[in-house]
C-alpha positions as CSV (number, residue, x, y, z in Angstrom):
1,X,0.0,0.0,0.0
2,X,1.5,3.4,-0.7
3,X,1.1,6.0,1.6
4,X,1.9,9.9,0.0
5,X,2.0,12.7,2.7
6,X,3.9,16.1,1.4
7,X,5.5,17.1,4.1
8,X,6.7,20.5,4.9
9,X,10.6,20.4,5.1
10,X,9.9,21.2,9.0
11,X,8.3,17.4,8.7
12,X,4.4,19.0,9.7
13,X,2.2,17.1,7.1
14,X,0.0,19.2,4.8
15,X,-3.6,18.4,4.7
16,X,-4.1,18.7,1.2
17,X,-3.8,15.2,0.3
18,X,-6.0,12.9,-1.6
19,X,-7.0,10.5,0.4
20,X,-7.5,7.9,-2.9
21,X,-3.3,7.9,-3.6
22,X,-2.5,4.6,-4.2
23,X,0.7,3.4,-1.8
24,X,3.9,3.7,-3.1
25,X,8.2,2.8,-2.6
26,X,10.6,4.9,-2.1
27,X,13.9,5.0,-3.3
28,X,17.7,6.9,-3.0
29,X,20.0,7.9,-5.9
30,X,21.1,10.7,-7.6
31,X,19.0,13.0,-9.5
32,X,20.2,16.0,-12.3
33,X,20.0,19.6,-10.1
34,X,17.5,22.1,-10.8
35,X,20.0,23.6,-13.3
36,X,20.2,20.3,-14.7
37,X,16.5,20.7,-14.8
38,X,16.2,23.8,-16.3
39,X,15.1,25.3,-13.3
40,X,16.9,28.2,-11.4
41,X,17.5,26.7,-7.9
42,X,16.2,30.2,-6.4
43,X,12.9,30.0,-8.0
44,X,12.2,26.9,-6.1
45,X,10.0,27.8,-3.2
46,X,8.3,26.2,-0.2
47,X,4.8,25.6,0.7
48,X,3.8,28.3,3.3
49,X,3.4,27.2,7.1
50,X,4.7,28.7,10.3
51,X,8.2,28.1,9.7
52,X,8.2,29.1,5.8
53,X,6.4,33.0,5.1
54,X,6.2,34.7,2.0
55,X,7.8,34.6,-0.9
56,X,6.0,30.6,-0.7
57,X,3.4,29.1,-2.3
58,X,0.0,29.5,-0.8
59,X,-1.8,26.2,-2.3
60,X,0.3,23.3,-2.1
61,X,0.5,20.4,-4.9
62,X,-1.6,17.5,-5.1
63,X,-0.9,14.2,-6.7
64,X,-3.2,13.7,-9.4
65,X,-1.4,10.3,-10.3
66,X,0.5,8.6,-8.2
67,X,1.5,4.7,-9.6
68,X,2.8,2.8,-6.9
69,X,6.1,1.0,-6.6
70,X,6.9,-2.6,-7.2
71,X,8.1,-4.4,-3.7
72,X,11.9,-5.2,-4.7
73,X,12.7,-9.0,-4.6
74,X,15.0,-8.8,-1.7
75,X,12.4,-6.7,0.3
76,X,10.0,-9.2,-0.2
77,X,11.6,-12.0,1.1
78,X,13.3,-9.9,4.1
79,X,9.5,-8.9,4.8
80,X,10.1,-5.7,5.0
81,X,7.9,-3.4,5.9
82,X,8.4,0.7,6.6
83,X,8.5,4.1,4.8
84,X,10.9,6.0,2.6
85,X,11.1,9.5,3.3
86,X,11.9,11.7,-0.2
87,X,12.7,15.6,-0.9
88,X,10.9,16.3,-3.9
89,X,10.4,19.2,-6.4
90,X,7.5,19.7,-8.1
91,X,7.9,21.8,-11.1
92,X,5.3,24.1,-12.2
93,X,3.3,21.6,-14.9
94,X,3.3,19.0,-12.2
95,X,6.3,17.1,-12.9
96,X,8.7,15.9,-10.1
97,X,12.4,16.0,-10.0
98,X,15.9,16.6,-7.9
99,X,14.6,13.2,-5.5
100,X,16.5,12.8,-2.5
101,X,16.6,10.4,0.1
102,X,16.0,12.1,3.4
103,X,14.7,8.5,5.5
104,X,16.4,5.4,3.5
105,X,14.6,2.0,4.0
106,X,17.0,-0.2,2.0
107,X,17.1,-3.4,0.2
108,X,16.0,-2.2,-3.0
109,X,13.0,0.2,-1.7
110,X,14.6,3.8,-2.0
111,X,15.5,2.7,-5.7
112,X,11.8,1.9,-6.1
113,X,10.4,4.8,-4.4
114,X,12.4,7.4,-6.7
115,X,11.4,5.6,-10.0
116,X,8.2,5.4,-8.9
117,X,7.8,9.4,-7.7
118,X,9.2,10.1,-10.7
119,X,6.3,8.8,-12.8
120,X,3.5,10.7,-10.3
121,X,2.1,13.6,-11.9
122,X,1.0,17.0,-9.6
123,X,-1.2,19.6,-9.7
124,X,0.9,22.7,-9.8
125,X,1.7,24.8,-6.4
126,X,0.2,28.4,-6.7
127,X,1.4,31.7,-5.3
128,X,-0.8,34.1,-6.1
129,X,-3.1,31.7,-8.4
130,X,0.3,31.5,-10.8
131,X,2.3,27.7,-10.4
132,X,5.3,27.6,-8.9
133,X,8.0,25.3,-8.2
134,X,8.1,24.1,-4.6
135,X,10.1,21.7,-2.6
136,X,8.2,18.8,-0.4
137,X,8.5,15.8,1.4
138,X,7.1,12.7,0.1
139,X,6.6,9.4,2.3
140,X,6.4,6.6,0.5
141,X,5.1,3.6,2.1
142,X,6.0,0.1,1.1
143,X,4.0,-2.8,3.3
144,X,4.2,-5.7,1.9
145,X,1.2,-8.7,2.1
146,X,3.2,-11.3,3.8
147,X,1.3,-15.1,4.2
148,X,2.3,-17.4,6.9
């Protein structure tokens, strides 16, 4: 089952979520910069909160599809069950890129998690009614259905 929470960076969960996305894996490895990305690193905001005021984006995004990930062989038969914690940005058209790691789970589940984030599609932040880029947290749960 995959459980998707944006987090703000302070770790206080948004309550904009859908509460129909699907569960999902998390997984760790690099990913291209914002530069890389065609993004300028600066116009990457945060969702506004207590800790994060203006200039931040007042509507946070929303995961419009959100495919979850495959349990990795060796996670499977470990039986392992727990989250994967992700920094995310979600461009403005929805998209999400620069994945990082923040809460590894291992044996193969941070790998999974990142290739399956990177296939979820957004709804745009807004500041101002305009999309923006913002940075988020993602947890990605990965529970598997294990038989006796």
């Amino acid at each position: 089952m995959l459980a998707f929470t944006p987090l703000m960076p302070s770790g206080l969960a948004q309550d904009s979520v859908p509460s129909s996305a699907p569960s999902a894996a998390v997984a760790s490895q690099a990913q291209p910069s914002p530069a890389a990305t065609g993004q300028d690193a600066s116009s990457v905001l945060k969702v506004c909160s207590v800790k994060f005021g203006p200039p931040c984006a007042n509507v946070p995004p929303r995961a419009l599809k959100a495919p979850s990930p495959k349990l990795p062989r060796e996670a499977l038969q470990k039986k392992i069950d727990g989250h994967v914690l992700l920094d995310v940005v979600v461009d403005k058209n929805g998209l999400a890129h620069d994945i990082r790691v923040l809460q590894p789970l291992g044996y193969g589940c941070d790998e999974a998690a990142i290739k399956s984030v990177e296939k979820w599609r957004f709804s745009p932040a807004t500041m101002d009614g305009q999309p923006v880029a913002v940075e988020i947290n993602v947890d990605v749960g990965f529970h598997g259905h294990f038989t006796q």
